[in-house]
Each structure stands twice: as C-alpha cells, then as structure tokens.
C-alpha positions as CSV (number, residue, x, y, z in Angstrom):
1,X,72.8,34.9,91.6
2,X,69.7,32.8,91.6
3,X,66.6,34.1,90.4
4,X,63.5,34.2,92.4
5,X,59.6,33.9,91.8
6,X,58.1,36.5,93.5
7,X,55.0,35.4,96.0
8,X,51.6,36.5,96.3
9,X,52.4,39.6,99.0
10,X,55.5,40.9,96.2
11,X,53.1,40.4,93.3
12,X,50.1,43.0,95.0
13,X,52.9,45.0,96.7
14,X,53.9,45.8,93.2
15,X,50.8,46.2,91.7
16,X,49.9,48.7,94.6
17,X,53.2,50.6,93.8
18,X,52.4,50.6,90.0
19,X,48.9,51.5,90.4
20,X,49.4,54.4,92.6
21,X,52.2,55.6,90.6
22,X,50.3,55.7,87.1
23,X,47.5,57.5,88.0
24,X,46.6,59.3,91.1
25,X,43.0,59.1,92.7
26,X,42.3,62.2,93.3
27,X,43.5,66.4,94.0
28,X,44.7,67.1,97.5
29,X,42.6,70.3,99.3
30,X,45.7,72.0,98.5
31,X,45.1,72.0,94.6
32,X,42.1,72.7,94.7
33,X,41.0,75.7,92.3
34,X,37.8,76.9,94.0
35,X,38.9,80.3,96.1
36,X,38.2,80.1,99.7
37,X,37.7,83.5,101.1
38,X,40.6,83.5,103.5
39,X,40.2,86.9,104.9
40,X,38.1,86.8,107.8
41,X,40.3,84.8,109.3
42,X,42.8,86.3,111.7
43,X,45.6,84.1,113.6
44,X,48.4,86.0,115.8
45,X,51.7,86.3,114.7
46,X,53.1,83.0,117.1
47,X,50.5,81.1,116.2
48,X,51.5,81.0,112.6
49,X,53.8,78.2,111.3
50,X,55.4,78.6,108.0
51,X,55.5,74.5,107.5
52,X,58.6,72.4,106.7
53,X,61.1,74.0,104.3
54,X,62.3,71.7,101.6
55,X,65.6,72.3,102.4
56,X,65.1,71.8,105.3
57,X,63.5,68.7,105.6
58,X,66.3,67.2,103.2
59,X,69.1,68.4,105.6
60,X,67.3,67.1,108.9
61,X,66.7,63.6,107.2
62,X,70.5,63.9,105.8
63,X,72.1,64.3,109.5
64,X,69.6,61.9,111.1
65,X,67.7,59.7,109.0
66,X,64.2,59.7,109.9
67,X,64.2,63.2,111.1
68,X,62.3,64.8,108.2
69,X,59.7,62.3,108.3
70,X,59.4,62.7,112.2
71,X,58.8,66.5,111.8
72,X,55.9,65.4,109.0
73,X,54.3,63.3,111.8
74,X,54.3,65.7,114.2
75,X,52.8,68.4,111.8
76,X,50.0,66.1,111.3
77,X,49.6,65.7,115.2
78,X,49.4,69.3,115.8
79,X,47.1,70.0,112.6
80,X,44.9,67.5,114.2
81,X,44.8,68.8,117.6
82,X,44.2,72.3,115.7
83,X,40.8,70.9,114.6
84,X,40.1,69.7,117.5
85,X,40.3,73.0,119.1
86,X,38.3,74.6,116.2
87,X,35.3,71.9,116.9
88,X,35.4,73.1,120.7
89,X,35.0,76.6,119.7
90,X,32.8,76.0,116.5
91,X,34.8,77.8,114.3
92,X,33.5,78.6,111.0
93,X,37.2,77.2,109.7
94,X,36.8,73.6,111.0
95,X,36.5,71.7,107.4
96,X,39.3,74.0,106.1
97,X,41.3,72.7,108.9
98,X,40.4,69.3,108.7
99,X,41.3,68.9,105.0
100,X,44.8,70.2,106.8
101,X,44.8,66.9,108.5
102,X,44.1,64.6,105.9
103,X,46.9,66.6,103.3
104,X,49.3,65.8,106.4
105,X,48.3,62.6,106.7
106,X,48.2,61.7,103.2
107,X,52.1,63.1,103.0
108,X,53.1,60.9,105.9
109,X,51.7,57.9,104.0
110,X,53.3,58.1,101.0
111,X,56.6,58.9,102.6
112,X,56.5,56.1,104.9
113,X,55.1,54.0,101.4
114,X,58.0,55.3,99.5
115,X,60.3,54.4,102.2
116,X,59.3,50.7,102.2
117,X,59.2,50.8,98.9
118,X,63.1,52.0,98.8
119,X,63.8,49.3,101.5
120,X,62.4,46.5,100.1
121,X,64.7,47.4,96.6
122,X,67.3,47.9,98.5
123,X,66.9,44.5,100.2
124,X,66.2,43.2,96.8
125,X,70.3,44.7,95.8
126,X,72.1,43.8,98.4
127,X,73.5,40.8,97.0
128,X,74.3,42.6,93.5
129,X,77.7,42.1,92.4
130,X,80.3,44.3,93.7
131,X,82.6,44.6,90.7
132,X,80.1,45.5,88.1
133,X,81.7,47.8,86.0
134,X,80.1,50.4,83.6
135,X,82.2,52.0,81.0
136,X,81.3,54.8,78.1
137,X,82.7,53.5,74.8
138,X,82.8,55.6,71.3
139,X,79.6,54.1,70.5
140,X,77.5,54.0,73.9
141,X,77.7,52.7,77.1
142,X,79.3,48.8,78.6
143,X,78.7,46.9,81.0
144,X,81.2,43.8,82.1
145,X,80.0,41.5,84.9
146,X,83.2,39.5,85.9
147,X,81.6,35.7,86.3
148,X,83.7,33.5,88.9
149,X,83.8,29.9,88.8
C-alpha cells in the first residue's frame, strides 16, 4: 500500500468536515426555547403530516438506498411550496413556516455532506487489505497484517 499526500481540495475538505463537526454555528428554529403561541393556528386533519419516522426513514434507505434522503428532499419541496402559499394569502405564520424550510434544507445538506463524506472514506478503503485479522488476546486486542512479497 503506497501512501499518499493529500492535495489542496482533501486538505479543506477535511478541515470543512472537522470544523463543522467540533462546533456547530448555530440552533436550528426547532431548538429554539422562546414559546411561539401555536394556538391560533388551525390546519385540517389531511393537511397535517406527521414528518419522517426514524424508523422509517432507516428501513426505506435499507431496501433502496437513497430513498430516505429522497423523502427528506421532497419534504423540503413541499415545506417550501407551503410558504409560498402562506405569502399568497399573507398568513400571519409565513416566518414560522419559512424557518420550516431552511430546518429541511439544512437536514438535506448535511445528509448529502455526510454521504460524501462516507463515500470518499470508503473510496479511500477500498484497497485495504483483505486478510487483516483482529484477534482478542488475554491482555487486549491483535492485529496481524499478512505482508506478501
């Protein structure tokens, strides 16, 4: 296995990663801890959309890969086209709805950033030898690397 410098673009690539993953810039709307007085607001019942279940979204991304991530695409889609209806009608609710849009949107960035991230490591593995073996001994753990001449 030959070792590699890494270039300009895999240097700030990292950084980026490392960066956002240290500290975060800011709160999403949705941890917010100011109150919004929710109650004058009134939606029928088939309007409402109970959002992506977790379990969900892992089994839909587990039998088509991709799947979970399309669904988080198209929530952002229809949360936009929401606010766009609510400017039309100049709704009271618009900026609530709005934030909506950039939570979604922020979500569908960092999957799809998380997803090149796991690519490029993956990318970065694929030439990782086959036959490594790990083994627990009495005092830890082992790791043999057969080396073939």
């Amino acid at each position: 296995m030959t070792a590699r410098r890494p270039d300009g673009l895999t240097a700030a690539l990292f950084a980026l990663a490392v960066s956002l993953a240290v500290r975060p810039s800011g709160r999403l709307a949705a941890q917010g801890t100011t109150r919004t007085d929710t109650a004058h607001i009134i939606l029928p019942a088939d309007t409402m959309h109970r959002g992506i279940r977790p379990m969900g979204a892992f089994l839909r991304s587990f039998l088509l890969p991709g799947w979970g991530q399309a669904a988080t695409a198209m929530m952002t889609f229809k949360a936009q086209g929401e606010a766009n209806y609510f400017k039309e009608i100049h709704s009271k609710n618009l900026r609530l709805k709005r934030q909506e849009v950039q939570d979604w949107l922020v979500l569908w960035i960092f999957n799809h950033l998380f997803s090149a991230a796991e690519a490029y490591v993956s990318a970065h593995l694929r030439d990782f030898p086959p036959d490594l073996k790990v083994r627990a001994f009495p005092g830890g753990i082992g790791v043999s690397i057969p080396l073939h001449e």
